[in-house]
N, C-alpha and C positions, 0 to 999 in steps of 0.2 A: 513516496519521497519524504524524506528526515529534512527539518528544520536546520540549519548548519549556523542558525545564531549562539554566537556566545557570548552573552552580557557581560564576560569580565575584559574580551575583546572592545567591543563597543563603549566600555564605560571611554565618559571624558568627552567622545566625539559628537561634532555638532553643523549642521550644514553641510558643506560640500564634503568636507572630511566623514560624516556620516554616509553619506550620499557612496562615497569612493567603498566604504565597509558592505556596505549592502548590495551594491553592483558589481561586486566582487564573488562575493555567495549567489548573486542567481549566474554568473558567466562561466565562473567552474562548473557549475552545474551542465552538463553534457544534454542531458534531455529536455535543458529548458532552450537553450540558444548555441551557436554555433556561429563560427566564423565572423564577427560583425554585428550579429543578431542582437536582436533587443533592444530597449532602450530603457535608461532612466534619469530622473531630475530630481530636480527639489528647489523651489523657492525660499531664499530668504532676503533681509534686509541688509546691505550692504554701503558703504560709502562709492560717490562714483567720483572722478577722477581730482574736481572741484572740490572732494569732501561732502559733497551732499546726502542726503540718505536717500536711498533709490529700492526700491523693490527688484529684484533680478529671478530669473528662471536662469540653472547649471543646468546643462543639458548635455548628453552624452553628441559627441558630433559625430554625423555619417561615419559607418567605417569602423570603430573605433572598437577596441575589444574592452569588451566588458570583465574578461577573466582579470588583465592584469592594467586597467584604467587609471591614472593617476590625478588628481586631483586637478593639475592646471591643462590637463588635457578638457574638461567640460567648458563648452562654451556659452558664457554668460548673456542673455537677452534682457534688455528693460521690459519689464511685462507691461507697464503704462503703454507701451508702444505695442503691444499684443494684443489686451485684452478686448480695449473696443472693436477689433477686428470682426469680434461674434456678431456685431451686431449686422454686418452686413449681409444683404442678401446672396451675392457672389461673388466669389474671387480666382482669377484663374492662377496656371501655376506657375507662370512667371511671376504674376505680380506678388503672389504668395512668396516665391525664395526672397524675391528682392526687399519686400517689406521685413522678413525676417534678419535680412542681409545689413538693414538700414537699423535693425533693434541692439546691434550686437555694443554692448558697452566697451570690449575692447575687439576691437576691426583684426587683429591678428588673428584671432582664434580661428579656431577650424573650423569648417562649414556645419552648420547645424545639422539636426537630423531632421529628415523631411516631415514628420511627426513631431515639429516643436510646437504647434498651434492646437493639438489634440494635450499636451501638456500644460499649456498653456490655459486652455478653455475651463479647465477642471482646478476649482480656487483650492484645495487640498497640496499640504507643501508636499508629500515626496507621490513621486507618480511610476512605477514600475511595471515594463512589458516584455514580454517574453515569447518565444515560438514554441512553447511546450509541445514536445511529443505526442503525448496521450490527448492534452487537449484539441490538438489537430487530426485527431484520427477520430474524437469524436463530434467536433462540427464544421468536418467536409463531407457534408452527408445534405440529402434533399428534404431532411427537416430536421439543419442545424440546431436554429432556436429552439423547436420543438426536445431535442434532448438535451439541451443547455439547461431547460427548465428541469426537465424530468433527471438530470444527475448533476448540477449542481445547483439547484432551487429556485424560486423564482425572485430571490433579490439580487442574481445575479442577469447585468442587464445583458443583449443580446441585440448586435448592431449586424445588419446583411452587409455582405461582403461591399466594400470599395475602395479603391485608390486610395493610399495617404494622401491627405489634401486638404485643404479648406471646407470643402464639403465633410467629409468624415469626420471632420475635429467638431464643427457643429453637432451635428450627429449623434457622438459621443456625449459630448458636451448634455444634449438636451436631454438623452435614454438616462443620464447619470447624476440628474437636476436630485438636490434634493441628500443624496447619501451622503453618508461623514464616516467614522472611521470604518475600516475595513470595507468600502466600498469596491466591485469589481464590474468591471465588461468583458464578454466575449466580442472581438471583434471577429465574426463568423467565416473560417476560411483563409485566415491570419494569424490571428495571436490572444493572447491573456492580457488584459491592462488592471493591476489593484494598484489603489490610491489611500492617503491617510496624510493627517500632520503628524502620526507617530510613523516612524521607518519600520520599527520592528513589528508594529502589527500587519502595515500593509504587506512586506516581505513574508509573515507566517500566512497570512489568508492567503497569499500565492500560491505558498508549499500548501495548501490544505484542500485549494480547488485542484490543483495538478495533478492530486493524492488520489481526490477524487473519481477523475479522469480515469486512472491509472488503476481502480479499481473495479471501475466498471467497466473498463476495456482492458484488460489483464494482456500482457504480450505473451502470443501463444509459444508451447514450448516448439524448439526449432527441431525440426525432421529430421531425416535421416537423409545426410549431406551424397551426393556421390562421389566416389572415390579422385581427388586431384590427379589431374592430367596437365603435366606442366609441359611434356613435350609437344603436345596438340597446342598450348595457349606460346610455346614459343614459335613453332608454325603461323601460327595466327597471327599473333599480334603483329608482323612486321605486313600482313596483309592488310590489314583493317587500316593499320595504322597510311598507307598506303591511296587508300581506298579515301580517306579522308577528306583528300583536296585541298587541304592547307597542311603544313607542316606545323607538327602538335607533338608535345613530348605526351607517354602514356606509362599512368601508371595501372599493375595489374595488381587483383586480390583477389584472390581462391580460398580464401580462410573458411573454413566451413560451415559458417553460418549465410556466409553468401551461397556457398554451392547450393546447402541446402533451400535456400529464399528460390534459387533460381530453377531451383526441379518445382517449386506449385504451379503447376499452370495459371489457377487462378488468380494470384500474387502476379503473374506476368501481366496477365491481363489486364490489372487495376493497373500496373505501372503506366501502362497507355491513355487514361482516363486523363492526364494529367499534375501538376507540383503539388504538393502537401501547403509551398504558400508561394504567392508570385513573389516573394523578395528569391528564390531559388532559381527564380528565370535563368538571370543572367549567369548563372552559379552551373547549373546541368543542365540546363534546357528546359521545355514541356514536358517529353517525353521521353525516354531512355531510348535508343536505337538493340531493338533484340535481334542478336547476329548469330548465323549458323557459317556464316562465311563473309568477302568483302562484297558481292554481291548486296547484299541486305543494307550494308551503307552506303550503297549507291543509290539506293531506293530514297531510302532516307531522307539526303539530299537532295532528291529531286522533292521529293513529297514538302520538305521546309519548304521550299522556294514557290510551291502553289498556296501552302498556307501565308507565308511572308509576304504575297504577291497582295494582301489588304492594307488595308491604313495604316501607315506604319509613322505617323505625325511629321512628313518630311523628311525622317529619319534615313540612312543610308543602312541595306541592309548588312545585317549581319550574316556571317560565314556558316552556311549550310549544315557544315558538320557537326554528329552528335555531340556533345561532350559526356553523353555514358553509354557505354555497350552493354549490356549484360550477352552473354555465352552461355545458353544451358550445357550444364556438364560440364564448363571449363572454367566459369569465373566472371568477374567485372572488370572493364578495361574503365577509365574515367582520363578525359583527355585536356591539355592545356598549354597555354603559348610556351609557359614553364612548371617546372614540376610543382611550384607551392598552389598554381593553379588546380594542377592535376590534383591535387591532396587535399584544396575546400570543394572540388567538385565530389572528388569521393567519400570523403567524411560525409557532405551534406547526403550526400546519396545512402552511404549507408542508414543515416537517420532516416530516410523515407522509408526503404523496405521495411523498417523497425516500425512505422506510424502508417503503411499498408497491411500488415501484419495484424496491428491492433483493429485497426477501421472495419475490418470485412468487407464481404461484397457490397455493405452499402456505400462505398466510398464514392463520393460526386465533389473531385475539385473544382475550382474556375474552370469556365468551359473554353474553348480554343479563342472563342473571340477575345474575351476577360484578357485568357492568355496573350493573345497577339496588341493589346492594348497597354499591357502592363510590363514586355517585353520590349516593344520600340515605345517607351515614354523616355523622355528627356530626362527626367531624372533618375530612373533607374542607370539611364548609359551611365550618369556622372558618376557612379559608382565604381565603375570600370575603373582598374587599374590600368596609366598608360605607362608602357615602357619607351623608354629612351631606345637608339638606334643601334642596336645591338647588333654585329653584324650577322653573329650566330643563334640568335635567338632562333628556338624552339628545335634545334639544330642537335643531336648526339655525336660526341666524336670516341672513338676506340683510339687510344693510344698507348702503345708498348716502351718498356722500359719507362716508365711512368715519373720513376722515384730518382733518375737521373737528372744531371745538370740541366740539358737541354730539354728532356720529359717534361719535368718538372717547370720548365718556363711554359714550354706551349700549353701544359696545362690550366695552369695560372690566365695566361694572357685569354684562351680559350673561352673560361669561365666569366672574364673580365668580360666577354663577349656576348654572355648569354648562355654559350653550349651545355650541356649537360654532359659529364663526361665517364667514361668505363676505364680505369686505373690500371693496368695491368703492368707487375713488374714480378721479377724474382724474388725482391725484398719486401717480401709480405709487410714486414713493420713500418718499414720507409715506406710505403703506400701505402699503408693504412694513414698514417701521420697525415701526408699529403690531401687525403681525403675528407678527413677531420677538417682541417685546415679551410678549404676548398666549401664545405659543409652540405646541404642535402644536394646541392647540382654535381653530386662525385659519385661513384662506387667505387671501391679499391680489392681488386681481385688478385692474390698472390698467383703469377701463373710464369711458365717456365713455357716462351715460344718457342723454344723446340721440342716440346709436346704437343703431339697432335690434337690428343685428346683434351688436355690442358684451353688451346687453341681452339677447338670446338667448342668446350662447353661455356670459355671466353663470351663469345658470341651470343650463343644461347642465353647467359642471364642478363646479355645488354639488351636482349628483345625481350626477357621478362621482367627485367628493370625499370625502361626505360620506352621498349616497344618498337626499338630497331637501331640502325647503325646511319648516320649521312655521312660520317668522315671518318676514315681510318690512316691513323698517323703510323707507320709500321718503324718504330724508331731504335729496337733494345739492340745494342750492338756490345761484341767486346775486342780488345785490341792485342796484339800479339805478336812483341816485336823479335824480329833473328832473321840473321843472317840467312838464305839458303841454305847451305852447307848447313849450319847448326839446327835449322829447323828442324823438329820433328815432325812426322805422320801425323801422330794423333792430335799435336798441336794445328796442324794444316786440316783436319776434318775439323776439329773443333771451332773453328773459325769459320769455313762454310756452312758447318751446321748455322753456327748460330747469325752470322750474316750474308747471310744465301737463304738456304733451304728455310729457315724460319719465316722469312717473308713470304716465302710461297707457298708459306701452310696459314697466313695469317689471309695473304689473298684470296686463295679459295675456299677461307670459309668466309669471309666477307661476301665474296662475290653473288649468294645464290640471295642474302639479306637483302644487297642492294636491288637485285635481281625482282624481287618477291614485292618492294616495296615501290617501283616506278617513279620515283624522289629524285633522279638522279644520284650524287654523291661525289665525293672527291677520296682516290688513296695521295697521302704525302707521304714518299720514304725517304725516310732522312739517309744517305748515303755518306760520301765525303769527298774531301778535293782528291783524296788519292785515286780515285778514278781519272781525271785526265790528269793530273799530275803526281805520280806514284812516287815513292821518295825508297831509297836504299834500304835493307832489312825489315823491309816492312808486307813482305810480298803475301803471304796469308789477308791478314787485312785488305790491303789493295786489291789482289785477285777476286775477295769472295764479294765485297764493294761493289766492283766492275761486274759482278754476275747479278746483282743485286740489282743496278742500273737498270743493265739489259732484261732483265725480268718484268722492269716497271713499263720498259718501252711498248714490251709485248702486250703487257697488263692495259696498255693505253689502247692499242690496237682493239683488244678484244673487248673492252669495256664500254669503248665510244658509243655505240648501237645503242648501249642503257643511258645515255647521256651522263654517264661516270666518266670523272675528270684522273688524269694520275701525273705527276709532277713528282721531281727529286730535287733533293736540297742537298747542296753539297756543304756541307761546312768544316772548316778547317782549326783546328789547336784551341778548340772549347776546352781550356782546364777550367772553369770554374765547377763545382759541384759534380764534375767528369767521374765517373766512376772507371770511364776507361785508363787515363792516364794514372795509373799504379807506378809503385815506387819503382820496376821492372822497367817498365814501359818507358816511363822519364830517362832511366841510366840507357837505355838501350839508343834513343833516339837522342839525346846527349853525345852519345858517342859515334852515332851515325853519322850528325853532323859537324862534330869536333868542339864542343860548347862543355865548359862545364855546368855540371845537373840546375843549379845554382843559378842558372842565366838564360835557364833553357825556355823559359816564357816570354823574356825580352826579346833572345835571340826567333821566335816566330812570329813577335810586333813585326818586330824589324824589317822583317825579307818579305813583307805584305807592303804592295806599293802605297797602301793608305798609309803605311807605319801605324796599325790602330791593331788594340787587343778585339779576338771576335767573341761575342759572351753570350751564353744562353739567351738574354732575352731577342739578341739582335736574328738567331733563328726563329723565336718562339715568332717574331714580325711575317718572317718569311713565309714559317708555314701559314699563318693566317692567311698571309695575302693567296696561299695556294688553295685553301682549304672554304673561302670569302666565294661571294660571288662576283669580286673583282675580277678574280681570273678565270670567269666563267668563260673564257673564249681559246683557252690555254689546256693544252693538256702535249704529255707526250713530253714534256719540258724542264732540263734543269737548268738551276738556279743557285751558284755562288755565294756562300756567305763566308767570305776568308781572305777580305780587306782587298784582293788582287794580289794570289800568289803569283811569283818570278816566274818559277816555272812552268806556270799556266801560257805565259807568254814569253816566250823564247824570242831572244834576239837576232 
């Protein structure tokens, strides 16, 4: 590992502004910390709010990324209010937050990191710690210290594994009495901690033990991967995913350096041994779930819940399911309420097989108890991100015509929900935008529902995306207005293809997902009012509409058994963002009802008994509420969104 100081960067900075420089270079650093990882500070003398001069510790607070950290993000503690802390003989960890809680010179800032009193104990101004790779692959081993000394010397000190805490800070504190610059500890089983009142040396003696690390455990070259199997991992995934028992979005990775990780057997086997460090608990579990089918996560499940069935601090337990699969021959699933979960489980994971890889078969992390101590602690939950009441959370929804007025709301409102969603429109670009827009809770897939194949492989990469389908909106419609008489044939197929027969190629390959995944699920087809109220010239639409309907009824019929819900929305003279209403379309229906083109929006206010325009978002409402588990008692059912046409109620 390279030094990534540049003294012509640093010139000028001083205190926390230095502090911000230097926790910046170990955060980008990938094999030092990850997701949250790490921590660092720096004491200096500052004025406090009276003006007085105060001694403070900046400290990086829980959480906080270290890559892009900025300055009034560290939370400042009075160290006067820390330091005699050491002298006590114990302290638990309530009273520890709260002591710390009571140190804070300004009460806004973010909550400190649970290691502010190991900062704290150590009188050196900048104090920098890290999850280094290599040094955790080599002291999770059964005689950590023992190779602490033997590769990186014996003035580097070497503390047995415990809890951030009071106790450890002491701990630290005493093993590290005595050193000044370039001072360092192993805390065994955890992390790297170097200290210094110069930044830059303590930061180069980091990159120099890391180095070290890193040399004397060399990461091995990666095998000979086996060949990607994405149609077995799309099979898959919507079982596993299934098999779960809570509803979890999944993300998949077959990149070949996993394959290969996951053809060693005995790479498999160390994965079961245990985490690289308990801050990973909450992040992927203990152990990875190794799956040949959903069977294996069933196991799984039951096996948490005997291990979970110990001291868990009054804590209420946690949900059974793995949060990493590995697949021989097929890949890593890593699973989460939402996908940015899914993405610190799998990042963190792939660093472990990279620090299993290193370790060898001597690898001995925290053993299950450590584990089950360090997993239901109070403060690791407080880590836990909570989400708000999302009604779609962790929820995938498939929806067609994506890039359209009405698509494009319920996608929107969808996301606003939680959902994660599969884009599918003709307009490759307009759904790509869409998607963008939307950002990683989106895929946007150019596809054309009246391709089958198109329609198939649809599916297929929202179970390798995403890991299966709960809600399918079947919405892409197009409109097509004439007389009888003037109608063409191929205008009249073209119209059933695309609002008919399209839905029931988007159904049946929905159906074996839902099927596979035991989730239940919801389809919403967006229809129109022209099914009970068909309007003159318009008989293509309205006919293929009406087939549409009747399609879903049946789809209700046959789906109920899987506890799959199906609803239709009718909705009526959506011009905003309408791709249907074309210049054609407007003269056509203008003329049908005697209005010039000009008037032809007011004139369908009008003839709607609310006198109200209907707009995209007022469906995106509808399909939610059908798509929610509001209307978990509703299937089989449409629903009006078209202010109350005249002709829906005849006089």
């Amino acid at each position: 590992m390279e030094s990534r100081w540049r003294q012509a960067d640093a010139e000028g900075l001083e205190g926390v502004a230095l502090l911000v420089y230097v926790s910046r270079l170990i955060g980008r650093e990938r094999d030092l910390v990850l997701w949250g990882g790490g921590n660092t500070s720096v004491k200096v003398q500052a004025a406090d709010a009276l003006g007085r001069p105060v001694d403070l510790l900046f400290i990086k607070p829980s959480g906080a990324d270290l890559a892009s950290i900025r300055e009034e993000e560290f939370a400042p503690l009075r160290l006067e209010d820390l330091r005699p802390l050491r002298g006590r003989e114990a302290l638990d960890d309530a009273g520890m937050v709260d002591l710390v809680a009571c140190a804070l010179s300004r009460p806004a800032a973010a909550r400190p990191s649970i290691e502010a009193l190991l900062h704290a104990f150590l009188p050196q101004r900048f104090v920098l710690h890290s999850h280094a790779d290599a040094l955790l692959a080599l002291c999770n081993h059964a005689d950590g210290a023992g190779r602490v000394r033997e590769v990186l010397g014996t003035d580097v000190a070497a503390v047995p594994y415990r809890r951030p805490g009071f106790a450890l800070a002491r701990e630290v504190a005493e093993a590290c009495a005595g050193m000044k610059e370039g001072g360092a500890c192993v805390l065994l089983k955890h992390g790297l901690v170097t200290f210094g009142d110069d930044a830059r040396a303590a930061y180069e003696r980091h990159i120099e033990l890391v180095t070290r690390c890193e040399q004397a455990l060399p990461l091995p070259a990666v095998g000979e991967a086996a060949p990607p199997d994405r149609d077995r991992a799309a099979r898959l995934g919507p079982q596993l995913r299934g098999a779960l028992g809570v509803r979890r979005v999944l993300l998949f990775d077959d990149d070949p350096e996993v394959r290969a990780a996951l053809s060693d057997e005995a790479l498999l086997e160390r994965t079961q041994r245990g985490p690289a460090t308990a801050d990973h608990l909450i992040r992927t579990g203990r152990v990875p779930c190794i799956v040949r089918g959903p069977e294996d996560v069933v196991r799984y499940r039951e096996a948490y819940g005997e291990w979970a069935s110990g001291d868990r601090e009054g804590l209420e337990r946690l949900p059974s399911a793995p949060h990493v699969m590995l697949a021989p021959g097929v890949g890593m699933w890593t699973c989460g309420r939402t996908f940015e979960e899914a993405v610190v489980a799998h990042d963190l994971y792939r660093q472990t097989l990279r620090i299993l890889q290193r370790a060898g078969d001597g690898w001995e992390p925290i053993d299950a108890e450590q584990a089950l101590h360090a997993e239901y602690w109070p403060l690791q939950h407080a880590k836990l991100q909570r989400f708000g009441p999302g009604e779609l959370e962790g929820r995938v929804a498939w929806i067609s015509g994506a890039a359209g007025g009405i698509g494009s709301a319920i996608a929107r409102r969808f996301a606003a929900e939680g959902a994660h969603l599969i884009l599918c429109d003709i307009d490759g670009d307009a759904v790509e935008a869409l998607a963008r827009e939307i950002g990683i809770h989106a895929l946007a897939l150019d596809c054309d529902v009246t391709d089958e194949a198109q329609v198939q492989d649809s599916f297929r990469r929202a179970c390798l995306g995403y890991g299966g389908v709960d809600i399918v909106v079947s919405n892409a419609g197009i409109a097509h207005a004439a007389l009888l008489e003037e109608l063409t044939l191929e205008d009249w197929r073209r119209s059933m293809e695309v609002n008919s027969t399209a839905h029931y190629l988007v159904a049946r390959a929905a159906l074996p997902i839902l099927r596979e995944q035991e989730l239940g699920g919801a389809f919403v087809f967006v229809a129109s009012k022209n099914v009970p109220a068909p309007g003159a010239g318009f008989a293509a639409y309205s006919a293929a509409k009406a087939a549409q309907t009747q399609l879903a009824r049946v789809l209700a019929l046959e789906a109920a058994p899987l506890g799959v819900r199906v609803n239709v929305l009718h909705p009526d003279a959506v011009f905003e963002g309408s791709g249907l209403w074309s210049a054609e379309v407007r003269r056509e229906r203008a003329r049908a009802h005697g209005v010039p083109v000009e008037e032809l929006e007011d004139f369908y206010t009008r003839r709607n008994l609310l006198r109200t325009r209907v707009r995209p978002q007022d469906v995106a409402e509808a399909a939610l509420f059908f798509a929610s588990d509001r209307s978990s008692r509703t299937t089989g059912a449409t629903l009006a969104v078209d202010g109350g046409v005249r002709e829906a109620f005849p006089r």
